[in-house]
Every structure is written in structure tokens, then in C-alpha cells.
C-alpha positions in Angstrom: 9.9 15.4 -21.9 10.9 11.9 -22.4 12.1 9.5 -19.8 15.1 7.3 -19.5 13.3 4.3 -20.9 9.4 4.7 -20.6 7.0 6.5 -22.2 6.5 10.4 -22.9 4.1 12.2 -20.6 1.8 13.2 -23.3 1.6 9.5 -23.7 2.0 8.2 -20.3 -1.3 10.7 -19.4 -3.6 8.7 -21.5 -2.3 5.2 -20.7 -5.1 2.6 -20.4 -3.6 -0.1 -21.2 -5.6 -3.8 -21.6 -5.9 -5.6 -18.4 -7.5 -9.1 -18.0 -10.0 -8.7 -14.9 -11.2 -11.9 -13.5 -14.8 -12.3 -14.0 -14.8 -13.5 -10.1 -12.7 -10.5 -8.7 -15.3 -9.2 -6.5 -15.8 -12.7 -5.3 -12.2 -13.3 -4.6 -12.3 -10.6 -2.5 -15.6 -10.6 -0.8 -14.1 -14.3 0.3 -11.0 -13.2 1.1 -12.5 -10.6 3.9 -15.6 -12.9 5.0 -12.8 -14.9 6.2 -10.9 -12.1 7.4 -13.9 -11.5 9.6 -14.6 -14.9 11.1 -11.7 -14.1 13.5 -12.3 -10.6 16.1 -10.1 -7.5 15.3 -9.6 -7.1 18.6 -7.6 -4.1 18.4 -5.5 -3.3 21.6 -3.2 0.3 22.0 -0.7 -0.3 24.6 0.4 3.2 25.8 4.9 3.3 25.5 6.8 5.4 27.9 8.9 7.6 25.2 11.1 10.7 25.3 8.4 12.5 22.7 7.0 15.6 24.2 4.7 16.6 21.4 3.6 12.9 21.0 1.4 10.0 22.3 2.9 6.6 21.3 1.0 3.4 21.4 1.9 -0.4 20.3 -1.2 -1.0 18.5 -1.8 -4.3 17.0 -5.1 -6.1 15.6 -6.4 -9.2 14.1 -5.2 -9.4 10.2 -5.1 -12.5 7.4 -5.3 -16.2 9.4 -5.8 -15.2 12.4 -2.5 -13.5 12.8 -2.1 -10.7 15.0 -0.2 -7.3 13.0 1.7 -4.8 14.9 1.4 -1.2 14.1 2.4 2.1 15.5 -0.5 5.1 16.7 0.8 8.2 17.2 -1.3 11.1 18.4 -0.4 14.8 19.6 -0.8 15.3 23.3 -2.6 18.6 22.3 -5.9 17.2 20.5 -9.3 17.8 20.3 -11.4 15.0 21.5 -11.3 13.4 17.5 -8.9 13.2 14.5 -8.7 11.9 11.1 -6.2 9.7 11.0 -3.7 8.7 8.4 -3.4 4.9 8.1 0.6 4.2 6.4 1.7 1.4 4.0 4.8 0.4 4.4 7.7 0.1 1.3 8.9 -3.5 0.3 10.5 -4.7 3.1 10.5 -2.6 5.6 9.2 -3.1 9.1 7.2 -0.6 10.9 10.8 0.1 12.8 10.7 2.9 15.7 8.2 5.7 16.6 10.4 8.4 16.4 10.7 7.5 12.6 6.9 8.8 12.0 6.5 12.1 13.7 5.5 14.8 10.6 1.5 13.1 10.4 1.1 13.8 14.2 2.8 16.8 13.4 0.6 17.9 11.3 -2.2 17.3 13.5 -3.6 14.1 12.4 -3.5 10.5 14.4 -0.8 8.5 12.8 -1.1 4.5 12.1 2.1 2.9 10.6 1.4 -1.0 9.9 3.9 -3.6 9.8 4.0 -5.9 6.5 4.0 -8.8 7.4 7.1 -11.0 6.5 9.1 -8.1 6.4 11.3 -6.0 8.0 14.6 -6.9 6.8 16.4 -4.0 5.3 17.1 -1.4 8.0 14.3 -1.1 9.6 13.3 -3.7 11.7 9.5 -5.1 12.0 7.6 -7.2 14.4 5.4 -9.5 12.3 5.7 -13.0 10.7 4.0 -14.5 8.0 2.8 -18.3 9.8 1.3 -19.1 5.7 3.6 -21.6 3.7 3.7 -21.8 0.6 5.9 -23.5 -2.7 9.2 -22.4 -4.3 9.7 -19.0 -4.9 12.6 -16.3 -5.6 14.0 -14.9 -2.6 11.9 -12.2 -1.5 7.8 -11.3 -1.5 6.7 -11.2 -5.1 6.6 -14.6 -6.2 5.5 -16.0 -2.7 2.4 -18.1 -3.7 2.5 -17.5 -6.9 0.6 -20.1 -9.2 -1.9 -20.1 -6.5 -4.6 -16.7 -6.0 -5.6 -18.2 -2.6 -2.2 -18.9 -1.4 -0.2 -15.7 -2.9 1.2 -13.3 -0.3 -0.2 -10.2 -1.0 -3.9 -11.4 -0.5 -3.0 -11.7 3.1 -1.1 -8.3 2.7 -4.4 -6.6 1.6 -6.7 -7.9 3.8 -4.3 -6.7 6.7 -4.6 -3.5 5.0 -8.3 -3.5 5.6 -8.2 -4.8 8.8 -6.0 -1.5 9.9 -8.5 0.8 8.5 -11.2 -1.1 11.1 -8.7 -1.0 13.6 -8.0 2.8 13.3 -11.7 3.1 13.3 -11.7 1.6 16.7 -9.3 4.1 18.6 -11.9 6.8 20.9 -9.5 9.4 19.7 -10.1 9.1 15.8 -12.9 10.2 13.5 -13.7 7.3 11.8 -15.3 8.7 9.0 -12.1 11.1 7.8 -9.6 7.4 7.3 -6.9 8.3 5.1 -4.7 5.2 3.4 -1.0 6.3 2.6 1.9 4.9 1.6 5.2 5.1 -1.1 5.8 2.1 -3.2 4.8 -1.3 -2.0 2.4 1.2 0.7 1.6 2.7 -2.7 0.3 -0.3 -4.1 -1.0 -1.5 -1.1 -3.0 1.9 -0.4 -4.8 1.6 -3.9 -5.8 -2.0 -2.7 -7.3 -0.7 0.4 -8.9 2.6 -0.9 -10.4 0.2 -3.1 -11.6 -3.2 -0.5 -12.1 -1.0 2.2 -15.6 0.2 2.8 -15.9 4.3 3.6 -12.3 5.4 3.2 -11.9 8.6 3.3 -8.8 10.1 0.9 -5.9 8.2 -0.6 -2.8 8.7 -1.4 -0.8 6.4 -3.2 3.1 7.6 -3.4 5.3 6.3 -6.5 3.1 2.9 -6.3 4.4 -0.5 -6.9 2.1 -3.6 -7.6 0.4 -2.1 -10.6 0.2 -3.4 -14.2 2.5 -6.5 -12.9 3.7 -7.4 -16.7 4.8 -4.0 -17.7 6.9 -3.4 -14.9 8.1 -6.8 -15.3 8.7 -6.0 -18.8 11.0 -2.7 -18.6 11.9 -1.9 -14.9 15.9 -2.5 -14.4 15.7 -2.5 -10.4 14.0 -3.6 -7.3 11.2 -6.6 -6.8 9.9 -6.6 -10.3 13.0 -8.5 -11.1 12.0 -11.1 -8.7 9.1 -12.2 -11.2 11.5 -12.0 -14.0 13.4 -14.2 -12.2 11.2 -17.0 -11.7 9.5 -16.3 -14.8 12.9 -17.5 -16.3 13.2 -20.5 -14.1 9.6 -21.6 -14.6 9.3 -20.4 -18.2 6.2 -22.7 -18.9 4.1 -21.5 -16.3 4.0 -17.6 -17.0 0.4 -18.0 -17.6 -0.5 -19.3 -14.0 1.4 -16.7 -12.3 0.0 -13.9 -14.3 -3.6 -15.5 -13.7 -2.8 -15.1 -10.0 -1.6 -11.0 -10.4 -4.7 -10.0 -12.0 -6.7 -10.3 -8.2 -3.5 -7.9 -7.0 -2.9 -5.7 -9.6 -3.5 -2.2 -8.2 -4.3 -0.9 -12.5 -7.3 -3.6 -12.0 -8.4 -2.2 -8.1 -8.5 1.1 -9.0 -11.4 1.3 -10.6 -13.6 0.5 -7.2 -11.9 2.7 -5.1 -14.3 5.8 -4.9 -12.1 8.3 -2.3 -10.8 11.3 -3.4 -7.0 10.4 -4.6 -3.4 12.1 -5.0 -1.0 10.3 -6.7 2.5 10.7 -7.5 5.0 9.5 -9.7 8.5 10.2 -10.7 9.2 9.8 -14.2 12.7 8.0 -14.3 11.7 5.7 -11.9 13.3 2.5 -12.4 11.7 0.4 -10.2 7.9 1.5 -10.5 8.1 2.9 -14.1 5.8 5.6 -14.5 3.7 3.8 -17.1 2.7 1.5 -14.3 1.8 4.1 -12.1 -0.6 6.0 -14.4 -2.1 2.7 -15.4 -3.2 2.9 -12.1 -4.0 6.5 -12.0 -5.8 6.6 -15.4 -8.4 4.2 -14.1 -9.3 6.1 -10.5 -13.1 5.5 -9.7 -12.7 8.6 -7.7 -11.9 12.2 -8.1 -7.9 12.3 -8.6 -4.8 14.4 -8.9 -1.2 13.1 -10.0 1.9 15.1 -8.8 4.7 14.2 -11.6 8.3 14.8 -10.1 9.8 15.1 -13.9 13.7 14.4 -12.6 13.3 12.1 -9.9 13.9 8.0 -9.5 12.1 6.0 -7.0 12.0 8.4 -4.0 10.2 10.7 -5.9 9.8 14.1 -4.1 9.8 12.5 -0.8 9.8 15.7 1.3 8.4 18.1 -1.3 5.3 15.0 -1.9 4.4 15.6 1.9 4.2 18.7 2.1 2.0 18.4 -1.2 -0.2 15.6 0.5 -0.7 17.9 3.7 -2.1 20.8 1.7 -4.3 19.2 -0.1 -5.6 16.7 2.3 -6.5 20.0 4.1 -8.7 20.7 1.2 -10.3 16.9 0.8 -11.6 16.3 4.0 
């Protein structure tokens, strides 16, 4: 089988491409979560009056990046024993955690549900509740370049250590087993799952879905839609600093992460995906430090399977944890 434009599977399976790892990457983000850490998580789970019968509904929201207080969604079934694992969700590029009744087939299924707000987004459809107080310098419309010539000021450092932050604050909840944490999420939640799976200590399973934020200069190089393109774009603009802003990705590339995320894994990627090409995806998968599985949706674009990957992540998180 070969793809609209990428590589063929039998190629794509053993792609390990060369990736420039800062020699202070572990620094960077031991740093990045001392800091994190100055500031209480305070985690607080506000119990909402909802028409749900089958469903608890809390406004949860904790400590995250600066201080900055993150919104999230728990959901737990009203029929539970006295713990649950509980399935911590990414969310894709700019969405906002939007309403509960949007999230019902984890709880469903029996597990407590955590859906985190991005911060900064939340402007395409569904609607979050969190800013982003950091400023930083010019950038292309959008979340990509945000920071860019600068590790210490680029978005997605605050992004992940939010992402880390949840996993304590789902840990906090008296109705959750915090040793069985699973980090979820399609796309930018993709991405943003490998960079928990990997920062956070103790998680329990991942699953990354169609991720984005891996191998940033290939997918800058041959995707043809979504937020790649933003890089492109400025990459055009400010042709003479490509090396700065590439020196910067290599602390957020999920390809570089992967390798110190330890959890037990399933991936999946959909191989005529033009906005995470699968090449990017399997960068990432190819360097797991854990055990791993890749579900490969041969005719699909971005959404991948969608339904027929959750039903795939239920069964075998069933047999992970």
C-alpha cells in the first residue's frame, strides 16, 4: 500500500529518522516542572446540576504553567465502586474542553473521565474556559509558532506542563485509583499525551490518537493541511531564522519524548492523513520506551477511525491495566 504522498508501510514501519536531542532535555524539563511546582495544584471538583442520569459531572480545575488555574471536565458513573482508573483527555488543536455531554463513552465504559482545557484555545466550535496570561513575540496566527525562537517562552512548554499537572490533579479525586492514570487524546491530545506519558511520573497506559507535534520538520516538510502550515508560514517570513525555531521544537517534539515514556502504549495512525502524515506519527511510535501497539486505518485522513479507534482503545486498555 502506498499513500497519497508519504511513505509505504513497509517503510513507514521502520522509520527512525535522525533527530537532534538537546544535550539539556532532561534539564529543560526538570526546570520547567520544579517551577510548575512552586505554585499548589490545588485541585477543586465543583459538583454541576445536569440532566445526566448515568453520570456525575464536576467543574474540575487545578494549578497548571504560571500559576494559571486550567479548567477541566470529571465525569464519573453514579454506579461505581469506591475507585476507578481514570482516563485523563488531550484535547485537538483548538478546541476547548466545550460541554459535558460531549464526553460520555469513558464514563461509559466505566472509567472516571478527565477532559482538559488547552489553554489559549477554544475557538473552533467548541468553546473553552482558559486563557493563556504568557506574552510573547510575533507569530502566525494560531499556536504553533507562539514563542517560537525562544524554548522558555514557546507555548507548548506551558501546554505540557499543564498536561502533567492534570495527571496530579486526577490523582487527587477520592474516587480515582491513582496508580491505573491513563493519558488520551487525538491529534494535538496525541502529541500532547506522548509528552505527558513521557514527563509524567507513574502513568499508567497511553494512548496517543493520529498525533500531531511529532518530527516538526517533516510534517512541516510534506503535510498540505492544518497547523503545520503555520510553521511554514513563518518559516517563509523569517527565512533566516529557521535554525532558532527548529532549536526550540527539539524540547517539544513528541519523536524526541518518546523514548522516556515507559507505559504500555496504543497508537494510531491513518495513512492518508494530511495533516499528521503518517511518517511523523511512526517517528514517534518507532521510538516507544514502552511496550506498544499501532492500529493503522489504511483509507482514512485525519479522523482516523474515530469510532472504530475507541472501541479498539477500550478492549485493550481492558487488557493493560
Amino acid at each position: 500500500m502506498t499513500t497519497l504522498y508519504d511513505l509505504p508501510l513497509s517503510e513507514l514501519s521502520e522509520y527512525r529518522p535522525p533527530l537532534d536531542e538537546p544535550t539539556d532535555l532532561d534539564a529543560f524539563w526538570a526546570t520547567a516542572l520544579a517551577e510548575a511546582d512552586r505554585s499548589p495544584l490545588d485541585p477543586v471538583f465543583r459538583p454541576q446540576e445536569t440532566l445526566l442520569r448515568t453520570v456525575e459531572v464536576f467543574d474540575a480545575s487545578f494549578t497548571g504553567a504560571a500559576g494559571q488555574r486550567i479548567s477541566a471536565w470529571l465525569l464519573l458513573p453514579r454506579d461505581r465502586p469506591a475507585k476507578l482508573p481514570c482516563v485523563v483527555q488531550y484535547l485537538g488543536y483548538n478546541l476547548g474542553r466545550g460541554l459535558p455531554h460531549d464526553y460520555l463513552t469513558w464514563s461509559a465504559f466505566g472509567y472516571a473521565h478527565l477532559v482538559v482545557d488547552t489553554r489559549g484555545q477554544g475557538g473552533k466550535a467548541v468553546p473553552g474556559a482558559t486563557g493563556d496570561s504568557w506574552s510573547a513575540g510575533p507569530h502566525v496566527p494560531g499556536f504553533m509558532t507562539l514563542g517560537i525562537l525562544d524554548p522558555e517562552q514557546y507555548f507548548y512548554r506551558r501546554v505540557y506542563v499543564d498536561a502533567v499537572r492534570a495527571v496530579a490533579a486526577a490523582r487527587a479525586h477520592p474516587s480515582v485509583d491513582a496508580d491505573r492514570i491513563v493519558v488520551a487524546g487525538g491529534s494535538q491530545g496525541g502529541g500532547i499525551t506522548i509528552a505527558a506519558a513521557a514527563l509524567a511520573p507513574g502513568v499508567a497506559a497511553a494512548m496517543p490518537d493520529v498525533p500531531f507535534l511529532c518530527h516538526f520538520r517533516r510534517g512541516a516538510e510534506i503535510a498540505s493541511e492544518g497547523p503545520y502550515l503555520e510553521l511554514v508560514t513563518w518559516l517563509a517570513a523569517h527565512r533566516h531564522r529557521a535554525g532558532e525555531a527548529f532549536a526550540t521544537l527539539r524540547y517539544f517534539d513528541g519523536a524526541v519524548l518518546a523514548p522516556r515514556a515507559s507505559a504500555p502504549a496504543l497508537f494510531s495512525v491513518a495513512l492518508r492523513d494530511p495533516v499528521c502524515p503518517p511518517s511523523t506519527v511512526f517517528a514517534a511510535f518507532n521510538r516507544w520506551g514502552g511496550d506498544s501497539e499501532i492500529r493503522v486505518w489504511e483509507w482514512n485522513e485525519h479522523e482516523g477511525g474515530q469510532g472504530a479507534q475507541v472501541a479498539e482503545q477500550a478492549s485493550w486498555l481492558r487488557r493493560v491495566l
